[in-house]
FIROKOL-552434 format. One record per atom (N, C-alpha, C, CB): x, y, z; residue in one letter. Coordinates in pm, whole numbers, padded with zeros to 5 digits, always signed. Glycine has a CB too. Layout:
<sites>
XYZa ...
</sites>
This chain:
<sites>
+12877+10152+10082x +12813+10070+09983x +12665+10103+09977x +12836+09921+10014x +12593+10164+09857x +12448+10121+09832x +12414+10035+09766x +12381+10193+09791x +12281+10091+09726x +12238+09972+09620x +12214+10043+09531x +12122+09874+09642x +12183+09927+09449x +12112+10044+09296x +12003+10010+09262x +12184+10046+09141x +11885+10014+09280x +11748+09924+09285x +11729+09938+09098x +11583+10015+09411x +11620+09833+09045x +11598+09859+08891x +11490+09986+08903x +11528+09705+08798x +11461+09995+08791x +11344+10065+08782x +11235+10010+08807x +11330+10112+08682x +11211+09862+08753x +11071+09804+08864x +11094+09813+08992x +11029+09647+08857x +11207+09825+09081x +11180+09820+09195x +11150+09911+09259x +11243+09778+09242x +11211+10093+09164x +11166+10200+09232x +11039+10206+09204x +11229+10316+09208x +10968+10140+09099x +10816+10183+09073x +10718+10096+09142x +10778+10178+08918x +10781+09992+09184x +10685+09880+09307x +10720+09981+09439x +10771+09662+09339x +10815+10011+09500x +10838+10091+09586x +10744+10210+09632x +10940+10125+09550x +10723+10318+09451x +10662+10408+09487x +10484+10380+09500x +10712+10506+09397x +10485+10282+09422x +10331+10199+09440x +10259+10228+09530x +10330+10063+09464x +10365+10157+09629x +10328+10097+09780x +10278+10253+09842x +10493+10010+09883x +10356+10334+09856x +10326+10430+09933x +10212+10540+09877x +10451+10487+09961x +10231+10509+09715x +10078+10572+09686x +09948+10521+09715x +10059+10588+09560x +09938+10417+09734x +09828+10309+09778x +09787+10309+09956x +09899+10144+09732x +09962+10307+10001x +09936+10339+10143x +09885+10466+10183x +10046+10324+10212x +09905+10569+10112x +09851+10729+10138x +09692+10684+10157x +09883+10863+09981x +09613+10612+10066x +09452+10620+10067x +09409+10447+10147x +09379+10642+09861x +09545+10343+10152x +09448+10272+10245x +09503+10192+10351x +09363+10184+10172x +09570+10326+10382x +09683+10303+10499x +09795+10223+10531x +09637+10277+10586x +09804+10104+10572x +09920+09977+10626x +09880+09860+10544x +09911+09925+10810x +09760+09848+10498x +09735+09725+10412x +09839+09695+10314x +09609+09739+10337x +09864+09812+10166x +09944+09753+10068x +10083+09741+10126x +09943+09833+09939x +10111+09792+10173x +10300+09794+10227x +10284+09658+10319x +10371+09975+10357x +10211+09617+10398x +10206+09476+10433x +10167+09363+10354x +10136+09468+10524x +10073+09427+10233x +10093+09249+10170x +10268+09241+10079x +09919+09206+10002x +10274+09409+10045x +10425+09389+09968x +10546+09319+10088x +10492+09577+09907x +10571+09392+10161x +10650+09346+10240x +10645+09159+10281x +10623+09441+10348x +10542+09141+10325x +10512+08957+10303x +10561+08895+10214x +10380+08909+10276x +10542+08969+10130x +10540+08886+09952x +10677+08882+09930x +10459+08984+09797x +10691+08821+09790x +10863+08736+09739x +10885+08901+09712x +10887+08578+09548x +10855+08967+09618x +10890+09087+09619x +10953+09179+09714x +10810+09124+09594x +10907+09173+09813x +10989+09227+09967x +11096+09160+10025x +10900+09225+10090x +11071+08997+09993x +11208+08983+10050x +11308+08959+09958x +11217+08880+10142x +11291+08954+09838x +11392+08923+09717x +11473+09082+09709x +11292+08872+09544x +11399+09215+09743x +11472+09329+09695x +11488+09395+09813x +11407+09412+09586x +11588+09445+09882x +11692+09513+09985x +11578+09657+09967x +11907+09531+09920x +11587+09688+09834x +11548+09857+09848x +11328+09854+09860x +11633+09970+09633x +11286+09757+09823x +11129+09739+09823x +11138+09723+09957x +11049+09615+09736x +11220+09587+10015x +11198+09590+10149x +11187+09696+10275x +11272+09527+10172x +11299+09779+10213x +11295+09891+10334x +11207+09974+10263x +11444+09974+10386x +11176+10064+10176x +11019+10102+10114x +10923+10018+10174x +10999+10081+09948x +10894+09920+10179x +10761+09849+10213x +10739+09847+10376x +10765+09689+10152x +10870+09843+10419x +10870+09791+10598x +10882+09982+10687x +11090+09645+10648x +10934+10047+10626x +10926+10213+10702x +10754+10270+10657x +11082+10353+10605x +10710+10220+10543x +10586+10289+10494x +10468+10177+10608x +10565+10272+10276x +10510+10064+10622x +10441+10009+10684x +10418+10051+10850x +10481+09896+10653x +10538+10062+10885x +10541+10118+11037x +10459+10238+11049x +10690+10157+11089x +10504+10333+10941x +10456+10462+10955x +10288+10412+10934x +10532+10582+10835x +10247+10388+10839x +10090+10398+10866x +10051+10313+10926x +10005+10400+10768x +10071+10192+11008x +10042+10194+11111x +10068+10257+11263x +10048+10121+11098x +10162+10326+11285x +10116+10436+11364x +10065+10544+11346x +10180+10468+11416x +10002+10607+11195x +09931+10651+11158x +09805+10605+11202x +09958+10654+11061x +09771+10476+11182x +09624+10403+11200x +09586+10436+11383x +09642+10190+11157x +09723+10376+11460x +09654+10401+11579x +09626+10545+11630x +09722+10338+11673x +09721+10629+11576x +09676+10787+11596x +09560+10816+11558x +09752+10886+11530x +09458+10783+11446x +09365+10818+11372x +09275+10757+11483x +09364+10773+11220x +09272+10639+11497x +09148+10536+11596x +09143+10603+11713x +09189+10360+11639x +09306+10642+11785x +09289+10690+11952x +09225+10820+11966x +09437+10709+12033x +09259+10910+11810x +09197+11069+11808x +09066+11077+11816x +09225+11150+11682x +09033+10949+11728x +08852+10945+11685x +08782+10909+11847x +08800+10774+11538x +08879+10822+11901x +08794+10772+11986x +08775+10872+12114x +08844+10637+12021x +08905+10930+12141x +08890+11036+12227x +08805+11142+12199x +08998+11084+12248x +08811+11173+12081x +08699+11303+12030x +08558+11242+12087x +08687+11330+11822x +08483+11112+12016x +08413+11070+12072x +08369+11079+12179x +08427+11012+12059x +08448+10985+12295x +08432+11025+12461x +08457+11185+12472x +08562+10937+12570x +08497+11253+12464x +08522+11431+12517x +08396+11506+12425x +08723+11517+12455x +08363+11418+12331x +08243+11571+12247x +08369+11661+12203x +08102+11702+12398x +08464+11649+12116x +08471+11696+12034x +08510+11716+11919x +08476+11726+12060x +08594+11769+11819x +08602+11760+11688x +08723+11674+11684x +08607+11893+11615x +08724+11565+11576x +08824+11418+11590x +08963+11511+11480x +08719+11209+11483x +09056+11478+11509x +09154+11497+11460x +09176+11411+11364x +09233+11507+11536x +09078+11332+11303x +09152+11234+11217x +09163+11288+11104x +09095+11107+11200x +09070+11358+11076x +09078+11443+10932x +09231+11487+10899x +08979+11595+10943x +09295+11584+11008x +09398+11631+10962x +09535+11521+10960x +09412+11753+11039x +09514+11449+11142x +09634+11303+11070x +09591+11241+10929x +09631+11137+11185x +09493+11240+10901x +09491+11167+10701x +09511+11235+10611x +09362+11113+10629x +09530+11358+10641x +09629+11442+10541x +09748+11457+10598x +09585+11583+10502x +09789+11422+10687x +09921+11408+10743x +09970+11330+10643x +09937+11348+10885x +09905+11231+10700x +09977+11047+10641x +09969+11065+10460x +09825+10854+10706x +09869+11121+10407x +09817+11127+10258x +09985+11180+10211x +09653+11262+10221x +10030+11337+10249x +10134+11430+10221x +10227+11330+10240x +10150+11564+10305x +10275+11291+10362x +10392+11191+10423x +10442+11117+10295x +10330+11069+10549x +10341+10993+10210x +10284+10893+10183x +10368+10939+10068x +10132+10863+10196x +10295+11068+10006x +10314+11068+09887x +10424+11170+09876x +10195+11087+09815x +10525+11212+09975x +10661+11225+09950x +10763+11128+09939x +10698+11291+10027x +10680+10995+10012x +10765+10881+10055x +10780+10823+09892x +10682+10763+10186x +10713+10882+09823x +10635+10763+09674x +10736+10839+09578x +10403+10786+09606x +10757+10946+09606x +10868+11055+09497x +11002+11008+09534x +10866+11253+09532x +11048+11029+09733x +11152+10936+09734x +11165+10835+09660x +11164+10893+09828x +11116+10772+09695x +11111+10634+09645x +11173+10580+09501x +10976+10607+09644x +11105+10698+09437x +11059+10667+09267x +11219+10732+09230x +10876+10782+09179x +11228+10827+09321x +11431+10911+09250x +11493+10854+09325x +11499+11105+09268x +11497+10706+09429x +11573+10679+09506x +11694+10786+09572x +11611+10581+09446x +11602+10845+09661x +11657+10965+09754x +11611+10922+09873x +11605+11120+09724x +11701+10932+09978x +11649+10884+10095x +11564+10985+10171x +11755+10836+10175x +11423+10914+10209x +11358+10986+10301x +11299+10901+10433x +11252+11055+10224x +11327+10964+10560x +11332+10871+10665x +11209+10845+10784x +11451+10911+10727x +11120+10895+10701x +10954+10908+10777x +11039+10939+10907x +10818+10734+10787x +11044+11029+10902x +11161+11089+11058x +11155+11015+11123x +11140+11211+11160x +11105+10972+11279x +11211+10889+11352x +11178+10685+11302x +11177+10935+11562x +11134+10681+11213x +11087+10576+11196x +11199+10514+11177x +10994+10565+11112x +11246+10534+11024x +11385+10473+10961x +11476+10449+11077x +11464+10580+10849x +11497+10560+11185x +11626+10566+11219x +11578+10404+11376x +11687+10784+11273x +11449+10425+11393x +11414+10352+11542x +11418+10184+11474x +11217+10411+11628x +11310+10159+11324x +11238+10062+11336x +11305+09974+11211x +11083+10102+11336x +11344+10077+11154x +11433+10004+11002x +11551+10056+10985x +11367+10029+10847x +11652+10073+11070x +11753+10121+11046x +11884+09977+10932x +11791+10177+11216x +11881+09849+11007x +11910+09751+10931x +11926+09786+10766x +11808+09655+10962x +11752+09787+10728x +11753+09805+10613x +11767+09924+10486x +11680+09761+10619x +11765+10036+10572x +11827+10194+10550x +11964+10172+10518x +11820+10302+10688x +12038+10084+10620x +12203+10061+10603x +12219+09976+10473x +12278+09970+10744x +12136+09868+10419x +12113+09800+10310x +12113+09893+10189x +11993+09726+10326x +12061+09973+10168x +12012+10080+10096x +12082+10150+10057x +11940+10144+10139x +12060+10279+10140x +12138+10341+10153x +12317+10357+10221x +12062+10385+10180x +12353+10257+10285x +12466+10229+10360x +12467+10292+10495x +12580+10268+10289x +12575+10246+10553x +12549+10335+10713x +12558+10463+10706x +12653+10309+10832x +12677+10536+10611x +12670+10664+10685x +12552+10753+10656x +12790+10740+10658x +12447+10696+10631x +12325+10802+10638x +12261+10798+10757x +12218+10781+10535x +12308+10679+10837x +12214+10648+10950x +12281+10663+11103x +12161+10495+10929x +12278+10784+11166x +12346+10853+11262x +12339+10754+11333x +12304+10978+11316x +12433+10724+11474x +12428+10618+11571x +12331+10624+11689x +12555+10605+11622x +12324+10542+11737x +12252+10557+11856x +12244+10637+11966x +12262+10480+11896x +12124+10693+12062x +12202+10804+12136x +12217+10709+12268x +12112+10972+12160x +12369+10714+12309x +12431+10692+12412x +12463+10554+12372x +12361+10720+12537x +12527+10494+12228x +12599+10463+12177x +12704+10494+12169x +12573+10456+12121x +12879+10395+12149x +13000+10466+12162x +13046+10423+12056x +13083+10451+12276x 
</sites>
């Protein structure tokens, strides 16, 4: 079983992750909060994998900066924010052709629930050392 999201929902969906590319975990957390996130199965999991991901985006960026800082030398954040920017805005094309894309281990660790909503289970391999 999937779903079939409307077209507002793939275009609130792809929103989120274009917005999250330039200002990280903010928009995918007020969407996800909001009636919008919990009224739609397919925004929700768009809003809640884009959210995880840039926030562990955010702490990678802060721990790189900060270590560069203490060591003297060049911060890696530059290139994680084109990480997350690229990520962001493949997540926003998924999104928009409702094709599943699984911010690699995110979907499968942190939103798998709502991936199965979505997309149904058999996209979402089992657990390892699951029977």
């Amino acid at each position: 079983m999937t779903y079939t999201p409307s077209e507002s929902e793939k275009q609130t969906a792809a929103v989120v992750q274009l917005l999250a590319g330039v200002f990280l975990f903010i928009p995918p957390l007020v969407i996800w909060c909001s009636k919008i996130g919990k009224d739609s199965p397919y925004v929700r999991y768009w809003a809640k994998v884009c959210l995880v991901w840039s926030f562990l985006t955010t702490i990678a960026i802060a721990g790189g900066s900060a270590a560069a800082v203490i060591l003297e030398t060049p911060s890696p954040a530059i290139v994680l924010a084109v990480v997350h920017f690229v990520v962001c805005m493949t997540g926003a094309i998924s999104s928009y052709f409702n094709t599943p894309f699984r911010y690699w281990f995110i979907a499968n660790w942190f939103c798998e629930l709502e991936l199965g909503n979505v997309y149904g289970r058999l996209i979402t391999p089992p657990h390892h050392g699951a029977e």
